[in-house]
N, C-alpha and C positions, 0 to 999 in steps of 0.2 A: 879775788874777784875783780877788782881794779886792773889790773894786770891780763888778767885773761878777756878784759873787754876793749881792752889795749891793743889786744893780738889780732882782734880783728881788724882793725885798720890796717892798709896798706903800708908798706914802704919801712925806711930803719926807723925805728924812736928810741930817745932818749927820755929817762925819764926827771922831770925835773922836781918832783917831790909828791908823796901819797897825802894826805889830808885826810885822817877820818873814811869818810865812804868813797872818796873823789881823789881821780890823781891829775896830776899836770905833767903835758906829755908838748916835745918839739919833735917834727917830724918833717922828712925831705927838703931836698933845695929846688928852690926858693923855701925857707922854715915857713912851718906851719906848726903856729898851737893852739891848744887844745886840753881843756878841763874834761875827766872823762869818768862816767859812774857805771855801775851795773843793776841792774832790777833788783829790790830785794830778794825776791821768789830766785833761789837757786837754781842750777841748770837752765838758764835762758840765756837764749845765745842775743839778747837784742843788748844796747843801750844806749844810754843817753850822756851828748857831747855839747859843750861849748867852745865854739873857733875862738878862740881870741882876739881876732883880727879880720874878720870874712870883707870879701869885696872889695867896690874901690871907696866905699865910707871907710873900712878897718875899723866895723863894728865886732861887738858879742855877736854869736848867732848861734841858736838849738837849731841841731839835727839829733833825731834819735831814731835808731834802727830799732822795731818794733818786736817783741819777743814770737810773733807767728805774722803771719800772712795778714790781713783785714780787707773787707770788703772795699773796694776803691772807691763804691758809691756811698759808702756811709762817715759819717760827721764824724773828726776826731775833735776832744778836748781833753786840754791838758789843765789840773786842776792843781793851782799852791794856796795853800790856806783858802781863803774864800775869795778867790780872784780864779774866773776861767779865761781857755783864751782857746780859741777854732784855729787848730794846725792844718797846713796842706802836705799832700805830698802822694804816695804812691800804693801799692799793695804792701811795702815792707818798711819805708821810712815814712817820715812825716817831718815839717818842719814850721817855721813861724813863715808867713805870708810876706811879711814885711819887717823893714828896720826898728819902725815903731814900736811894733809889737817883741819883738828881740828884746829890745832893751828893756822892756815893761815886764819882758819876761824872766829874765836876768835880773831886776829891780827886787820882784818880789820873789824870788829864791834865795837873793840876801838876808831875807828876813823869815821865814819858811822852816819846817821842820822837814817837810816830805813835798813831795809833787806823785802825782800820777795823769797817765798819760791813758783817755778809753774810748774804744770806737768797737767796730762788730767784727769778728772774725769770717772768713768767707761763706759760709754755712748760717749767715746772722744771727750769731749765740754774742753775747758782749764780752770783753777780756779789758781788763787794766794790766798796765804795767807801771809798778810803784819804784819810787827811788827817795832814798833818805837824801836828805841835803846838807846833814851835819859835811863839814869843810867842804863845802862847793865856791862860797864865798873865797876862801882862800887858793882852792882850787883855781880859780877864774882869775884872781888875781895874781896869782904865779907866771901861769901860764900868759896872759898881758905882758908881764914883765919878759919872759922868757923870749918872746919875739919881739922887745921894743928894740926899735933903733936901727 
């Protein structure tokens, strides 16, 4: 499942190690990595990525391609244990707003068993999309190590 949510991302990857639910993935030049999971619910094509490195901070940062469409006007949150947090983004992905919010988000999936991710679908019916967190931590930490330096 790891792997197949691997394939959708562009370009060659290497994989640098599976963890549990989560793989650590280096990809194109300039490298780029990238901790990367799959929905629980089988057969969805969305899922959910941490850059190891994003921008000119070379912060953490969630991106997660959504398992269908959502309406663009309605509210996404993504929910880890009992901490939410209001994602932006578009009819198919969603992301964290800001740095702050990244790392608070990254913080509490260290410690986290599941996350899910819920907004309205374009017909405004609600949809989540869940992801186990078992090795995400290590995942995240891999893939850091994989493009230091």
């Amino acid at each position: 499942m790891i792997l197949a949510a691997a394939l959708l991302l562009a370009g060659e990857r290497t994989a640098i190690g599976v963890y549990d639910a989560w793989g650590a993935f280096r990809a194109g030049v300039p490298a780029r990595c990238y901790a990367i999971s799959a929905p629980v619910r089988s057969g969805s094509s969305g899922f959910a990525s941490i850059a190891a490195r994003f921008g000119a901070s070379r912060r953490p940062a969630l991106y997660v391609r959504l398992s269908r469409q959502r309406d663009p006007a309605a509210p996404v949150t993504l929910a880890i244990g009992e901490r939410r947090f209001v994602l932006t983004g578009n009819a198919r992905a969603v992301w964290s707003p800001d740095a702050a919010t990244d790392r608070a988000i990254v913080a509490a999936m260290r410690g986290a068993r599941s996350m899910s991710i819920s907004t309205l679908n374009r017909r405004g019916r609600p949809f989540a999309d869940s992801y186990a967190l078992g090795g995400a931590a290590t995942a995240i930490d891999a893939a850091t190590l994989g493009c230091a330096g």
